[in-house]
Residue frames as qw, qx, qy, qz and C-alpha x, y, z in Angstrom:
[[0.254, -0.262, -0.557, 0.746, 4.59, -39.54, -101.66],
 [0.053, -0.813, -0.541, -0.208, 1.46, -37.71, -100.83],
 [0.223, 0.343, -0.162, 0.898, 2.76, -33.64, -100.50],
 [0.330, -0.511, -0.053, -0.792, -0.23, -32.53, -99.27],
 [0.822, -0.448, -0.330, 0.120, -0.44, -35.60, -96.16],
 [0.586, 0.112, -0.221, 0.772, 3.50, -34.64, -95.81],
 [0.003, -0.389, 0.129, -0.912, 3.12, -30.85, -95.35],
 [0.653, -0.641, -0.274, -0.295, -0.05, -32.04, -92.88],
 [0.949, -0.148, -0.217, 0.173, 2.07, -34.05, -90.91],
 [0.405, 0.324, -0.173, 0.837, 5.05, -31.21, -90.56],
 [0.291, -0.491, 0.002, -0.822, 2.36, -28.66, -89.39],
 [0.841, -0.470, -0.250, -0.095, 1.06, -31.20, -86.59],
 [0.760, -0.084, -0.229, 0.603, 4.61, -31.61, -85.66],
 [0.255, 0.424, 0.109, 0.862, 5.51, -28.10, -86.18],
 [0.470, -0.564, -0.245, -0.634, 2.04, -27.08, -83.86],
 [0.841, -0.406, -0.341, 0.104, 2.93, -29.96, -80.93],
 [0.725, -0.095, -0.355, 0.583, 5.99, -28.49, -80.50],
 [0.018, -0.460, 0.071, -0.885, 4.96, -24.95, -80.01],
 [0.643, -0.664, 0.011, -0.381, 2.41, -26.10, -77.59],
 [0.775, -0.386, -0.373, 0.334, 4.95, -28.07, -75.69],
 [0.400, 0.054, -0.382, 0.831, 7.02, -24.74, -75.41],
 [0.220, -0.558, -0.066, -0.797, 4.49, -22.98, -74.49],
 [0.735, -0.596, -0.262, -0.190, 3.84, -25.44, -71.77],
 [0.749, -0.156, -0.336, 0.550, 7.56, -25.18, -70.40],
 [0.122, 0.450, 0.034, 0.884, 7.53, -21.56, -70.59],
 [0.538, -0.496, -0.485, -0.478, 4.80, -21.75, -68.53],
 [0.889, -0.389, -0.164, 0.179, 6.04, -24.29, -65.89],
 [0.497, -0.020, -0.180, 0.849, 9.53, -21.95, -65.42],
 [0.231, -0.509, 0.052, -0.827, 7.19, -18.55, -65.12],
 [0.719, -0.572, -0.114, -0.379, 5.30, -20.78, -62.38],
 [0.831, -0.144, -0.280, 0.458, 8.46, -21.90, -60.69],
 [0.289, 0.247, -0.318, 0.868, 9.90, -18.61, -60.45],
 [0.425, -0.563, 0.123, -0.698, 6.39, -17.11, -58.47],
 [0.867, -0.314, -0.386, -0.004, 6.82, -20.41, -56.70],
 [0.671, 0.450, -0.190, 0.558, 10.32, -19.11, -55.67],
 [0.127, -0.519, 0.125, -0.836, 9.55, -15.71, -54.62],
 [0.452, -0.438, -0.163, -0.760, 6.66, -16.29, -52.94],
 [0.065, -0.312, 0.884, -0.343, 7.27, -19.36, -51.39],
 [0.727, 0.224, -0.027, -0.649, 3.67, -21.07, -52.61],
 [0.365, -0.174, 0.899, -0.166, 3.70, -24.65, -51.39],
 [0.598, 0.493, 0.582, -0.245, 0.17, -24.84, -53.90],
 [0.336, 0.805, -0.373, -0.316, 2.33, -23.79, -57.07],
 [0.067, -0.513, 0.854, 0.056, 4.87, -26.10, -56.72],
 [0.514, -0.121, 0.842, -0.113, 2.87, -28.72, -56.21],
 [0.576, 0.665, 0.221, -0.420, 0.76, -27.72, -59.32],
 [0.134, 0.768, -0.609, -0.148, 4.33, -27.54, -61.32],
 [0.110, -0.255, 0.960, 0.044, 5.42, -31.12, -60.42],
 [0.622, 0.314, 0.660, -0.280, 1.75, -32.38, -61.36],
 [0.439, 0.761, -0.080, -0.471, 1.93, -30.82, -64.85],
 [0.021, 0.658, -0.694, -0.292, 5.01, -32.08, -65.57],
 [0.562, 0.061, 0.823, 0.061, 3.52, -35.15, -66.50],
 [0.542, 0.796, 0.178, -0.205, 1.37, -33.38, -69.34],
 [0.025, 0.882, -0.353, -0.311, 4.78, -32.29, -70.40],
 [0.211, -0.380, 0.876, 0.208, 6.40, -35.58, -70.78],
 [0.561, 0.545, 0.613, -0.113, 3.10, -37.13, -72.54],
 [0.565, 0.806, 0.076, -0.158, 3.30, -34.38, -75.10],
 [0.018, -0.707, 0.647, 0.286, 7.00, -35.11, -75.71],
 [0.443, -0.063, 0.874, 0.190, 6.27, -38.78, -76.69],
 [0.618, 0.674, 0.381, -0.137, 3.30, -37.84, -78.77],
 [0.399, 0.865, -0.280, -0.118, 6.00, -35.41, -80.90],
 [0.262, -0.397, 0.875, 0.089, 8.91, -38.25, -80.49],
 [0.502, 0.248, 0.811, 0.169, 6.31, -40.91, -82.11],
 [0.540, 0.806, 0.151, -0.187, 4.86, -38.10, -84.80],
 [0.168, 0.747, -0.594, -0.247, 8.58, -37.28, -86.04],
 [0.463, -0.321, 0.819, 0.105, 9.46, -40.93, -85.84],
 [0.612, 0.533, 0.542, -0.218, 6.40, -41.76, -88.25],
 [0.394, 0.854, -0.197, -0.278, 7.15, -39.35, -90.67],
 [0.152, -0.576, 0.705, 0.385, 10.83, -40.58, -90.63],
 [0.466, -0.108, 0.870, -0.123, 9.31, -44.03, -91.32],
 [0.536, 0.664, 0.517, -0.067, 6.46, -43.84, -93.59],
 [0.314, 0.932, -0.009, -0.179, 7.65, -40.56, -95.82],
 [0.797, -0.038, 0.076, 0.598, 11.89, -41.11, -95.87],
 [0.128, 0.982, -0.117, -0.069, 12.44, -37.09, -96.22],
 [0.774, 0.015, 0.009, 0.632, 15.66, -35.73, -97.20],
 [0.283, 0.371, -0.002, 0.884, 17.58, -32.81, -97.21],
 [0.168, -0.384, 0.134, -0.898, 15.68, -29.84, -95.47],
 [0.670, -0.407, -0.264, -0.561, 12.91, -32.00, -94.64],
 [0.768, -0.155, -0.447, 0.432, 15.11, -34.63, -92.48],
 [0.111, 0.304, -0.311, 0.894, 16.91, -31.22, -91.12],
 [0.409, -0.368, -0.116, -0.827, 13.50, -30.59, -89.68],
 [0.789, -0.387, -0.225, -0.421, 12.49, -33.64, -88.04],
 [0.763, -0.118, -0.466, 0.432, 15.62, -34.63, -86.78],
 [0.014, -0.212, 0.375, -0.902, 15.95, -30.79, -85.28],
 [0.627, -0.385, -0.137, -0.664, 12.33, -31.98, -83.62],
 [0.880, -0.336, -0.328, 0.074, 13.39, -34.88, -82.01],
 [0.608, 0.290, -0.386, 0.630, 16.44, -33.28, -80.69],
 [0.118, -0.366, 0.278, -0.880, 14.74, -30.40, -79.34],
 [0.735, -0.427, -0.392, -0.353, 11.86, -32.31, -77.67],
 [0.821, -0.259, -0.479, 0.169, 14.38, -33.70, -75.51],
 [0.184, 0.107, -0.339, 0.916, 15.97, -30.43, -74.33],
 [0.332, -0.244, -0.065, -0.909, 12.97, -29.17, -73.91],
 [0.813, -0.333, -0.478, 0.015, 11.50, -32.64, -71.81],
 [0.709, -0.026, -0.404, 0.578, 14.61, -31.82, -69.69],
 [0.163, 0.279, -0.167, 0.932, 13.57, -28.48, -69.03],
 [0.617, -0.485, 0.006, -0.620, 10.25, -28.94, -67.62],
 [0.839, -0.359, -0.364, 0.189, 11.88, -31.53, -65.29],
 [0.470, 0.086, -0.416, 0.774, 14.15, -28.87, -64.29],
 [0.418, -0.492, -0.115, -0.755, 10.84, -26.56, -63.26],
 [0.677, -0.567, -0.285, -0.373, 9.59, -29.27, -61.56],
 [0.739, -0.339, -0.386, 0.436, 12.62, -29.95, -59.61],
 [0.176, 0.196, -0.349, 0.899, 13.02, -26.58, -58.61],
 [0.664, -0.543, -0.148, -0.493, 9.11, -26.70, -57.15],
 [0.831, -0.296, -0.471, -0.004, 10.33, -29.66, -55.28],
 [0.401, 0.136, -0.407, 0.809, 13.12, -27.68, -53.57],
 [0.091, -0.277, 0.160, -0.943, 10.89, -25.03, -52.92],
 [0.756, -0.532, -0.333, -0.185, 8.26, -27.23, -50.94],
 [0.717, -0.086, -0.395, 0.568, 11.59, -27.34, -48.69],
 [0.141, 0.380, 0.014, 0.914, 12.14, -23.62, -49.13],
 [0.406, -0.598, -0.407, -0.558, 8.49, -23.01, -47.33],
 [0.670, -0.402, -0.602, 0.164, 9.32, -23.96, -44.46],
 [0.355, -0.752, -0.359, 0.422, 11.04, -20.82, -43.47],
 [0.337, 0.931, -0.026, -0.137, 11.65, -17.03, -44.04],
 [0.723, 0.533, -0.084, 0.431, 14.21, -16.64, -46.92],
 [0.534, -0.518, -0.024, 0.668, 18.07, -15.16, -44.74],
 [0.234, -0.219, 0.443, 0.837, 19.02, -13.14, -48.00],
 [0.394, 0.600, -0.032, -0.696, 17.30, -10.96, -50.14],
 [0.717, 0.031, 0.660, 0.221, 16.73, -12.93, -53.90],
 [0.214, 0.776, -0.004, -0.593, 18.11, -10.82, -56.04],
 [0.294, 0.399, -0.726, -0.476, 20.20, -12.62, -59.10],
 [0.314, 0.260, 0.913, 0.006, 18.15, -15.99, -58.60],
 [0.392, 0.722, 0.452, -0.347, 15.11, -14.07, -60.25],
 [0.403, 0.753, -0.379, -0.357, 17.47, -12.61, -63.07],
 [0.164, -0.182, 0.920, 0.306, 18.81, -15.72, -63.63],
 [0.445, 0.366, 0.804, -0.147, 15.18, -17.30, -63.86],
 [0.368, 0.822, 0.174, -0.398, 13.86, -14.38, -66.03],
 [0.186, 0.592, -0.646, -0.445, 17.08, -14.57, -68.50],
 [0.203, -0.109, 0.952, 0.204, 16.47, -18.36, -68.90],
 [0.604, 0.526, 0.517, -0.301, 12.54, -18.09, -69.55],
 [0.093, 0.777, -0.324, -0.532, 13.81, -15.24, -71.85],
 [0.086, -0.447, 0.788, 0.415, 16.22, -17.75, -73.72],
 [0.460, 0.178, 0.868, 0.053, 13.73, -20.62, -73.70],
 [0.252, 0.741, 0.322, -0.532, 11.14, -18.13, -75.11],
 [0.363, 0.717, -0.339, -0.488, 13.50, -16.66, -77.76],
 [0.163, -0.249, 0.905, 0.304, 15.31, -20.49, -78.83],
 [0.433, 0.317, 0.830, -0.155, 11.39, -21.83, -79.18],
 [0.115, 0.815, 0.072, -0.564, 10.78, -18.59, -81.37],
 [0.036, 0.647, -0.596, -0.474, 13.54, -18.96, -83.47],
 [0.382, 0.166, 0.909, 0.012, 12.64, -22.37, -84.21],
 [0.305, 0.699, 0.601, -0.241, 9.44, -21.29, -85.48],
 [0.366, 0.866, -0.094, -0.328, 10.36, -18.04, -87.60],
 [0.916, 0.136, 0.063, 0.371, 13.73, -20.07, -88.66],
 [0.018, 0.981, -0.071, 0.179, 15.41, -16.95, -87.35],
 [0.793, 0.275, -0.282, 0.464, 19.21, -17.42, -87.43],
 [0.093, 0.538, -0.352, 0.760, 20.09, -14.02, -85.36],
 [0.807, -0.391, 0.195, -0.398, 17.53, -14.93, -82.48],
 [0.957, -0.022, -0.254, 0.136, 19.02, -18.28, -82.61],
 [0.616, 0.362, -0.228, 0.661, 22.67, -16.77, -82.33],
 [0.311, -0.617, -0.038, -0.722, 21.13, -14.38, -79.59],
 [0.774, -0.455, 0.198, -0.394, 20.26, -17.03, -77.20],
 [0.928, 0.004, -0.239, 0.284, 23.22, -18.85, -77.41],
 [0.149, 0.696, -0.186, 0.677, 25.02, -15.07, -76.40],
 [0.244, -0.573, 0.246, -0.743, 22.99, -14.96, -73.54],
 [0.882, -0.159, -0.405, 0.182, 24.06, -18.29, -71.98],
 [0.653, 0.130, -0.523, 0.533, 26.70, -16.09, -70.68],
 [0.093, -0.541, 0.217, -0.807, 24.83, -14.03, -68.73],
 [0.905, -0.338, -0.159, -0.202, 23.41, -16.73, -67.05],
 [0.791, -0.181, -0.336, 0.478, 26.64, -18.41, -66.00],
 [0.338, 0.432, -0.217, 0.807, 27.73, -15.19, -64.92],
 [0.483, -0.436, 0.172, -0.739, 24.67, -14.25, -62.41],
 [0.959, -0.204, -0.195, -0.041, 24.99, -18.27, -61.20],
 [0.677, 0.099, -0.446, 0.577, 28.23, -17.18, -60.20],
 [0.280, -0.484, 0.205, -0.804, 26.75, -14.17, -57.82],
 [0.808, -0.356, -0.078, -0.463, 24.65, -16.72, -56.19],
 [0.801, -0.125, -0.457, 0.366, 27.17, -19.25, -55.59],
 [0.250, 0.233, -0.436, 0.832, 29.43, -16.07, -53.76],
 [0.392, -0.389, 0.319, -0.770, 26.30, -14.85, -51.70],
 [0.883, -0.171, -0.429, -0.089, 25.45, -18.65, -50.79],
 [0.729, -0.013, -0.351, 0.587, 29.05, -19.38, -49.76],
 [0.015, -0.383, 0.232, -0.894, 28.54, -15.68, -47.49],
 [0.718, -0.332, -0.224, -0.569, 25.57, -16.95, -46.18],
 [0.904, -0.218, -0.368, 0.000, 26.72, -19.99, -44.89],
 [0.524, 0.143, -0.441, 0.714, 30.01, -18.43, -43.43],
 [0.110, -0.411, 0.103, -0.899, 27.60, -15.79, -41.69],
 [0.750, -0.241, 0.055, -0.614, 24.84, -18.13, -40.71],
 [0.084, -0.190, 0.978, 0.007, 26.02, -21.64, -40.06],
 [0.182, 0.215, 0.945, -0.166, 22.13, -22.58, -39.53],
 [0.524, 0.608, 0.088, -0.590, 21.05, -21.36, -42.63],
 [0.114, -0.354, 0.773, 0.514, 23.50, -23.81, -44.65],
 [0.448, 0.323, 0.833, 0.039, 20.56, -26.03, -45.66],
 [0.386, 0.860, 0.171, -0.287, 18.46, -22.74, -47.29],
 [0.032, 0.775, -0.465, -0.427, 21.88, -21.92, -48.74],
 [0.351, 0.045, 0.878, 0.322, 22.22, -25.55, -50.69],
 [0.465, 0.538, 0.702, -0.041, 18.57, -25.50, -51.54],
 [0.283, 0.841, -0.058, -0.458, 18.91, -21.71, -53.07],
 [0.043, -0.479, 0.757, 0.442, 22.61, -22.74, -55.24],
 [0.272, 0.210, 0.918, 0.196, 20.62, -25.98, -56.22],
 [0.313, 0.810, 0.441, -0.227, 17.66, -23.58, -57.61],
 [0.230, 0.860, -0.203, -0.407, 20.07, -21.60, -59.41],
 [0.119, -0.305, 0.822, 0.466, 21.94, -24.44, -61.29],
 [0.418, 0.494, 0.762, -0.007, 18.63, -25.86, -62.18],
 [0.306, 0.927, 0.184, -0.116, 17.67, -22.53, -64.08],
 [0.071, -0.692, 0.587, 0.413, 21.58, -22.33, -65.03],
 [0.426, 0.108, 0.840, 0.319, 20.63, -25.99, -66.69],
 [0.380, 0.809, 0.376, -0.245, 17.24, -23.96, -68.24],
 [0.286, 0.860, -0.331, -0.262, 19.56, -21.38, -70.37],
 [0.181, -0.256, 0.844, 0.434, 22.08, -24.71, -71.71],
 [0.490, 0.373, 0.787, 0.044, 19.20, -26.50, -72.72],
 [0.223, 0.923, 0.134, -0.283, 18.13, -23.27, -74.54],
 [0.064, -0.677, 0.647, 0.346, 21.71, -22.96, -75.95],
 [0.395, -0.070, 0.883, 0.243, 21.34, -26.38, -77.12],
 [0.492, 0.543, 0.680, 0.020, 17.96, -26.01, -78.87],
 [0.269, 0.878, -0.162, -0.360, 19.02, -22.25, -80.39],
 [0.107, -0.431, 0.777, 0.447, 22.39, -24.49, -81.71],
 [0.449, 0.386, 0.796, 0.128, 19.91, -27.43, -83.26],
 [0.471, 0.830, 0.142, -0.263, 17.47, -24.22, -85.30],
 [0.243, 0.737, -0.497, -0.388, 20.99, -23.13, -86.91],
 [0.324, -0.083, 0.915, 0.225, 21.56, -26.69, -87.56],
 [0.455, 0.569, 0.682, -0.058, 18.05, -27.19, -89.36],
 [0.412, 0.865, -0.044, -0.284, 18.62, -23.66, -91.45],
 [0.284, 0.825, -0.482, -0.076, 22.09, -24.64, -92.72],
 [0.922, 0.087, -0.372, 0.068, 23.09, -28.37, -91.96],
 [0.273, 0.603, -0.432, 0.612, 25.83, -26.81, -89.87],
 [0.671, -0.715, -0.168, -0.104, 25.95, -27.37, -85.88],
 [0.488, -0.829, 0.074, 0.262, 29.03, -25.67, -84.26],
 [0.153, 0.745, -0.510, -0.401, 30.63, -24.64, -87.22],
 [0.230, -0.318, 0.902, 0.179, 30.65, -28.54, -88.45],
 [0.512, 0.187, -0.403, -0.735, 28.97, -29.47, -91.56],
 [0.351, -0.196, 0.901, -0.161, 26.85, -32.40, -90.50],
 [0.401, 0.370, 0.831, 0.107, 24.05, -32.88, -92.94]]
């Protein structure tokens, strides 16, 4: 085995996937001014992108596969490429949850928000947050970060339960606001999916430092 191809080959991998989080990071910070603002030329920017997103997930899905193929790693090094192909796919799954919250929010335009949005935006901001710190951790192989953003999963489900109660107020106040009320609850489970995926990819890093993935030795 050529070391010095090998260690190339990691660092490509290692380099693809930082730019893909940097592109999902992205595509949730432009979903959430899509949100606010109501920005019919955001959204639509968001759901174009998201192709870039899913291109650069096969390129790192056929670079890890190679490696498996051509190189056979073991031990740490397998840890590594199999915690790359996992996370690609949380992280595929999350810029499809951006872009379906653009697509709501072409709906959303149509008229002025009934309710103030006050935990949607802390939900969105806690999930960039998570994606931010799980893509991090990855990268520094930082066990506490990792263990950090699997914490703050529960503040998410906790501020996705505010929204569901001022939805379900909404609709009992307004009757002919029920649609805005769906589309809003459906924007906040989409960014409640944003902070699992994030949980999932902060549980894969501790898997890749220690073989270990919810307390169950797996490799």
């Amino acid at each position: 085995m050529n070391g010095n191809k090998f260690e190339q080959e990691l660092a490509r991998l290692h380099k693809d996937l930082i730019a893909m989080g940097g592109a999902i990071e992205e595509a949730i910070e432009l979903s959430i001014n899509a949100l606010i603002n109501q920005d019919r030329e955001i959204s639509l920017s968001v759901i174009e992108n998201d192709k870039a997103v899913n291109a650069l997930a096969r390129t790192i899905e056929g670079e890890a596969m190679k490696i498996l193929l051509r190189r056979q790693p073991v031990a740490g090094d397998l840890r590594i490429i199999s915690t790359a192909l996992k996370m690609v796919t949380d992280m595929e799954r999350i810029g499809d949850q951006a872009r379906d919250i653009c697509s709501i929010v072409l709906h959303l335009c149509e008229e002025e928000y009934q309710t103030k949005l006050i935990h949607i935006p802390q939900m969105a901001q806690t999930a960039k947050k998570m994606v931010n710190q799980c893509i991090d951790s990855f990268v520094r192989m930082d066990l506490n970060l990792a263990k950090n953003v699997i914490e703050t999963d529960n503040e998410v489900d906790a501020l996705f339960a505010k929204v569901r109660q001022s939805m379900i107020k909404l609709m009992r106040e307004n009757s002919g606001y029920a649609d805005q009320a769906i589309y809003l609850t459906m924007v906040a489970k989409y960014f409640e999916k944003i902070g699992d995926h994030a949980e999932n990819i902060a549980e894969w890093v501790i898997f890749c430092k220690t073989g270990e993935r919810k307390n169950i030795q797996l490799l």
